[in-house]
C-alpha positions in Angstrom: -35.5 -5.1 -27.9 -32.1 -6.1 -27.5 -29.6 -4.2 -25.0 -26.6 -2.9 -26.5 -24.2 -5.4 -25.0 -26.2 -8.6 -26.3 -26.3 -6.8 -30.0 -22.4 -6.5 -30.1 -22.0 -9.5 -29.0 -23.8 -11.4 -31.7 -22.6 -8.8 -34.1 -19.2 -10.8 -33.6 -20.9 -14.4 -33.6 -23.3 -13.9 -36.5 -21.6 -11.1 -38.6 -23.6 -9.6 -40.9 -26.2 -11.7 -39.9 -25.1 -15.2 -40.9 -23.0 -17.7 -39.6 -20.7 -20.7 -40.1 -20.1 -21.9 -36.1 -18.7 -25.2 -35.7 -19.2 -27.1 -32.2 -16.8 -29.1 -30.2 -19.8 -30.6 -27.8 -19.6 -33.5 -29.2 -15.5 -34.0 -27.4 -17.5 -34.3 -24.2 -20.8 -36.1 -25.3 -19.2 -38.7 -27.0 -15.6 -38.4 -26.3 -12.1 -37.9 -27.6 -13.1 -39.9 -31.0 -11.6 -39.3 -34.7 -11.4 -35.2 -35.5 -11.8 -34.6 -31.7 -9.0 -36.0 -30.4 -7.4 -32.9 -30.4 -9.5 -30.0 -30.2 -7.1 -27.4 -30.4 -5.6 -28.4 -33.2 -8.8 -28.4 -35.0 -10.0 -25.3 -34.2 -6.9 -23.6 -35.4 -7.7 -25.4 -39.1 -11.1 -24.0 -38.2 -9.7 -20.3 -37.5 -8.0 -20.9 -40.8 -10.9 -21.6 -42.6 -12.7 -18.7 -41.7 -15.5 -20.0 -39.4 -16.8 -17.5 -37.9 -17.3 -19.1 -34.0 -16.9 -22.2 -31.8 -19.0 -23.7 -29.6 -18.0 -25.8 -26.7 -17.3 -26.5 -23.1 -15.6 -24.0 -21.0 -11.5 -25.4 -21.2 -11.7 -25.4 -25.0 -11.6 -21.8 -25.2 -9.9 -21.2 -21.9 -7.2 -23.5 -23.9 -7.3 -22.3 -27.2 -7.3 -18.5 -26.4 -3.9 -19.6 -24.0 -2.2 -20.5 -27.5 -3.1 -17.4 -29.3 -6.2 -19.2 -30.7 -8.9 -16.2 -31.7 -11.9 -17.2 -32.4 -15.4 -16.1 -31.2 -17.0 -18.6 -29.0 -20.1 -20.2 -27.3 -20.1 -21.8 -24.0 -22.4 -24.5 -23.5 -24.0 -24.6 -20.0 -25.4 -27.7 -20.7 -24.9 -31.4 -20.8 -24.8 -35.1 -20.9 -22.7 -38.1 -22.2 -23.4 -41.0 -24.2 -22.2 -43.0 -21.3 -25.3 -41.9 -18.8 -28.8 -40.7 -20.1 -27.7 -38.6 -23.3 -31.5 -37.2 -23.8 -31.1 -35.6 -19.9 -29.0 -32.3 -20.6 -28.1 -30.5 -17.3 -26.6 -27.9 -16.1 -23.0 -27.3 -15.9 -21.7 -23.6 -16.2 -22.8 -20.5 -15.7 -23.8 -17.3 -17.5 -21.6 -15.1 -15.0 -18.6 -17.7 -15.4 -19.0 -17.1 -19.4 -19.0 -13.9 -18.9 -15.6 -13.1 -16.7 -13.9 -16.1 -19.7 -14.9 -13.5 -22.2 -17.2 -15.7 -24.1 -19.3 -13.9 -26.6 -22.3 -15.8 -25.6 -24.0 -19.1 -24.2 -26.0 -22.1 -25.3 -28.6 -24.2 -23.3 -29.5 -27.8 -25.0 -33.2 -29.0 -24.5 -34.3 -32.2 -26.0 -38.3 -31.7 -26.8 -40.4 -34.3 -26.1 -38.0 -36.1 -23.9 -39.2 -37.5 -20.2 -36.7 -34.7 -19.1 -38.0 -32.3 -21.4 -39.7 -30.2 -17.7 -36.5 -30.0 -16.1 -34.4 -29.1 -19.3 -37.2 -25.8 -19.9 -36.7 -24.8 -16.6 -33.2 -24.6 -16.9 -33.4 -22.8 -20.3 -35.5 -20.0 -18.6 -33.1 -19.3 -16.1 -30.1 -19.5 -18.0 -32.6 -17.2 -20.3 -33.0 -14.4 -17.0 -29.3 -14.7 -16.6 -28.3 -13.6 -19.9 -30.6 -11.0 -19.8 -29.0 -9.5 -17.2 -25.5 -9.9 -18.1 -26.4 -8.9 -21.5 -25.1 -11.8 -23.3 -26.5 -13.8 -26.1 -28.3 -17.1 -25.7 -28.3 -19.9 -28.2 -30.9 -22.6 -27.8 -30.2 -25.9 -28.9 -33.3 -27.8 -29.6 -33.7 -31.1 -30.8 -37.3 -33.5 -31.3 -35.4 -35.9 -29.3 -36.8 -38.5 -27.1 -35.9 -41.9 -25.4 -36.2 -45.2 -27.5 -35.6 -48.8 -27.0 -32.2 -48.5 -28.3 -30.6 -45.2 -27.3 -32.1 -41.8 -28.5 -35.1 -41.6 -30.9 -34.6 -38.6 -33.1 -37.5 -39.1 -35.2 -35.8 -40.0 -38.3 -38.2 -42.2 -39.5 -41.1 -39.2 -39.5 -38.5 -37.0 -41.5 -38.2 -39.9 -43.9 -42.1 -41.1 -44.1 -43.7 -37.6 -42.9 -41.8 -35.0 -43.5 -44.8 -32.4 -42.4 -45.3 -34.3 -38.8 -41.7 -34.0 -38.3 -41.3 -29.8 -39.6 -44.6 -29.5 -37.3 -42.1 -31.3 -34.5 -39.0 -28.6 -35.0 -41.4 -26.0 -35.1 -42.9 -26.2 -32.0 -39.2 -26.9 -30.8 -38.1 -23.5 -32.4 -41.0 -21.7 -30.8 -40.1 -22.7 -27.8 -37.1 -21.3 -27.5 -38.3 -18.0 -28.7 -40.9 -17.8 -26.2 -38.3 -18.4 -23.5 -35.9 -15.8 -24.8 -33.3 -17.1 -26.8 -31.4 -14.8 -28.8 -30.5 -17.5 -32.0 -31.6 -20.8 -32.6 -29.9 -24.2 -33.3 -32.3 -26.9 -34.6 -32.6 -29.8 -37.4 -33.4 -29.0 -40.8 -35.9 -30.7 -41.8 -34.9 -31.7 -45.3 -36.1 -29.6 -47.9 -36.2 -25.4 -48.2 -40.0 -25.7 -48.1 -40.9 -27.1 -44.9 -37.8 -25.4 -43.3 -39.3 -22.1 -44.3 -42.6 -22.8 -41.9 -39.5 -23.4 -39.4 -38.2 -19.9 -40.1 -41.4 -18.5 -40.0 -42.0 -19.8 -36.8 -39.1 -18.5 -35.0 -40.9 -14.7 -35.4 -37.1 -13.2 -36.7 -34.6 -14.9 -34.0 -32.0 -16.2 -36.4 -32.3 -20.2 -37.0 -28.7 -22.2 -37.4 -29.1 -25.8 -38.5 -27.0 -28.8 -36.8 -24.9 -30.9 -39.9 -25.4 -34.4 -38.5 -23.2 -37.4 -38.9 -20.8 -36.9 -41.9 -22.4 -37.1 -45.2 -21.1 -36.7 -48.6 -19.5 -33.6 -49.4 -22.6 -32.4 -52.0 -25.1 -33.3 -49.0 -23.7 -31.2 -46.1 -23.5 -28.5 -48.5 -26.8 -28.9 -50.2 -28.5 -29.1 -46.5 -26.6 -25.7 -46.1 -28.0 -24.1 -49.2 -31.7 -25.6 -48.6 -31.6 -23.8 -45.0 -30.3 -20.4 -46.0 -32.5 -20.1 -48.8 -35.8 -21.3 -47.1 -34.0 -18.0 -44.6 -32.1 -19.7 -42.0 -28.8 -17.4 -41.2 -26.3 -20.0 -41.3 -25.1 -23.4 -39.7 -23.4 -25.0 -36.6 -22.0 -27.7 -38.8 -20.0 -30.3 -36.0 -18.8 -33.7 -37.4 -19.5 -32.4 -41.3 -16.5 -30.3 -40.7 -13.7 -31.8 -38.2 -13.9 -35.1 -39.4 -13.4 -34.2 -43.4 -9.6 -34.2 -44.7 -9.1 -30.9 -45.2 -11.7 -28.9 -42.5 -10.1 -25.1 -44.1 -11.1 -26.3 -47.9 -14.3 -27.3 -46.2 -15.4 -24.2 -44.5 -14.3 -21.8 -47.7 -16.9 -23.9 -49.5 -19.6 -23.8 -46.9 -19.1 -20.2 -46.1 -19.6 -19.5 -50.4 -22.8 -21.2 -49.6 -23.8 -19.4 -45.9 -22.5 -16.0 -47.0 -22.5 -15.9 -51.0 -25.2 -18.0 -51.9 -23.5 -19.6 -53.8 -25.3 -22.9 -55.2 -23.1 -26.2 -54.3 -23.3 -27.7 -58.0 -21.2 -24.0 -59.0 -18.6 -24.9 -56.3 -17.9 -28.7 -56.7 -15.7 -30.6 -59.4 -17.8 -34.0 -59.7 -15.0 -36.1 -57.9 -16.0 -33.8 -55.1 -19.4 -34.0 -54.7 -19.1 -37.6 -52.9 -16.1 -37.2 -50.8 
């Protein structure tokens, strides 16, 4: 059972019980590149839009809240750059840090099935302990990642040539996470509402967000959105599907009909829009 302190505290970052986050990691992983080469800026069109948090290293929101920025957020204890070994997420922040900031909650990243995947659990049980006794929320991030010849192997090809191998893959991941304590659950959806279901299932009630991925057409991102939440997810941590589209606020009022109203993506789109 949840303490008091963790429940309002995801009241604010899954309200009602769904959620459209968006995550500024990326500014760090892979640096100051297209929409993230000013952060601030972004998350104000984000604010605007209606998202409903941010997730990100500690000086965006020490930042954002200095220019009257409001906007629930999630600090991320964990990470790694494209620069180093990307698959080897560490730690980098602490719960009790997050905590005096005035974050609303935290999130560890653990790459399954990575050569670091031992060190990475280890950290994500602590971090676990911590925000159990600060009463603060814990989002895992968990990813079938592993090292491949040429730079991270995210199994792509098993979601393409076997899509049950890969759901079995984000399902252990999921469980994982539960098992270790995490209060909501960031993962990849595995590409249709049916095998992301056995996903849902598997996360015994601990809300399940789903990552957005590289940019994709405008239809896609909010398809994948609609395929999630209806197989039960409660929402999205959509990244480079929202700051790097023309007009993020137009963006997010679409996704959010989707997260929130159900609202099917073929009601919402003019047919010049589904490719943009």
């Amino acid at each position: 059972m949840r303490s008091t302190g963790k429940m309002v505290r995801l009241s604010r970052l899954l309200p009602g019980g769904r959620t459209v986050m968006v995550p500024f990691d990326d500014a760090l992983i892979n640096g100051p590149y297209d929409g993230l080469s000013d952060t601030v800026a972004k998350v104000r069109e984000v604010e605007l839009g209606g998202a409903d948090a941010a997730l990100g290293f500690r000086q965006l929101h020490t930042t954002y809240t200095g220019r009257g920025v409001l906007l629930p957020f999630v600090a991320n204890l964990t990470a790694s750059t494209v620069l180093g070994a990307h698959t080897r997420k560490i730690v980098v922040g602490s719960v009790e840090r997050a905590l005096r900031q005035g974050c609303d909650g935290v999130a560890a990243h653990v790459n399954v099935s990575s050569v670091h995947e031992p060190e990475m659990l280890a950290a994500l049980g602590r971090i676990a302990e911590s925000c159990e006794e600060h009463e603060l929320p814990l989002l895992a991030i968990m990813y079938p990642r592993r090292e491949g010849e040429g730079g991270d192997d995210n199994y792509l090809d098993w979601k393409e040539r076997d899509r049950a191998a890969y759901a079995d893959l984000v399902r252990h991941a999921v469980r994982i996470a539960v098992e270790l304590g995490a209060d909501v659950v960031k993962t990849q959806y595995t590409g249709d509402p049916e095998s992301f279901a056995t996903v849902v299932a598997a996360s015994l009630g601990t809300p399940i967000i789903i990552a957005g991925g590289p940019r994709t057409p405008l239809q896609q991102a909010l398809e994948n959105a609609h395929g999630a939440v209806s197989a039960g997810a409660a929402g999205v941590c959509f990244g480079r599907q929202t700051y790097n589209r023309h007009d993020v606020p137009g963006f997010l009022r679409l996704l959010r009909a989707v997260v929130r109203d159900g609202r099917h993506p073929a009601e919402l789109l003019a047919p010049a829009e589904a490719t943009a």
